[in-house]
Structure formats: C-alpha cells, structure tokens
N, C-alpha and C positions, 0 to 999 in steps of 0.2 A: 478456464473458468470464465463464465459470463453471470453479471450481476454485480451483488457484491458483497464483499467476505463479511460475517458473522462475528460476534464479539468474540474475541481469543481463538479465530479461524486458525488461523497459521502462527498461533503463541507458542513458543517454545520450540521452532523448526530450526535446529541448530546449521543444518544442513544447507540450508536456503541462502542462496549467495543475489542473484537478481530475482526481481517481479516484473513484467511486462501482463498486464490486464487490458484489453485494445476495447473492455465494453464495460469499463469501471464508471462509476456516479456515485458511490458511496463506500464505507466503511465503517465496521463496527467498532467499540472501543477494542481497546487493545488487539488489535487484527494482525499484527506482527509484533508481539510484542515478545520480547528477548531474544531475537534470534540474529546471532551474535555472527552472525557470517554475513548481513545481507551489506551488501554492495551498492545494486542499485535499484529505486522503484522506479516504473514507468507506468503511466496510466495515458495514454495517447486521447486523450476525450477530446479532442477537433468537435469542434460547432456543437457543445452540448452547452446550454444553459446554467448549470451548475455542478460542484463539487464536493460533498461534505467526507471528512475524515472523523470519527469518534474519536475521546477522551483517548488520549497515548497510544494512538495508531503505531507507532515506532519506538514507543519508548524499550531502554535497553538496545538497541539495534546501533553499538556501538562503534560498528566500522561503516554503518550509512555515510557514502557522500554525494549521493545527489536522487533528487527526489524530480521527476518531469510528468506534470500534468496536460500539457500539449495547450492548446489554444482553447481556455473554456472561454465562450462569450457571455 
C-alpha cells in the first residue's frame, strides 16, 4: 500500500500481526483500530518532513510493542 490508510482502513483486522508502509505520511482516525494481533508498525519515512496519525490510530491494538517512524526531519 502506498499513501495512506483511510479512517477505520484496517479496523477490526484480527489477523494482522505487523505493518511495514515504506511511503506512509499520514493516517486516518482509527486506521488500526482493534486489531488485537498487531505486533509491530513500521512506517520507514527517512527524509520526509512530516507525520500525522488520526484520533486512535491504534487504539485497542493490545499486544502493540513498538511503533518506528524512521528519521522524520
């Protein structure tokens, strides 16, 4: 996926254990929201100027432990 997820894009993906997005800049609200397997996000954004996440990007996502945005400047 290139861009970036939609409100409640990937809400209720029980299934979904990591995220790696290599051309994320944004998020809608709740973009992952209950999905109770995820493990880890990665969004690799090196040299982009900004980052925004909407209202409870993760909320519910109860076994998240580590979230990496890479080097935003």
């Amino acid at each position: 996926m290139t861009g970036a997820p939609g409100n409640y894009s990937f809400s209720g993906c029980t299934a979904l254990e990591h995220i790696f997005l290599p051309k994320f800049t944004l998020s809608g609200t709740y973009s992952f929201n209950g999905c109770t397997k995820l493990l880890t996000a990665v969004f690799p954004c090196n040299g982009i100027s900004a980052v925004a996440m909407g209202g409870n990007t993760f909320r519910g996502c109860s076994k998240l432990t580590s979230v990496d945005i890479g080097n935003v400047t």
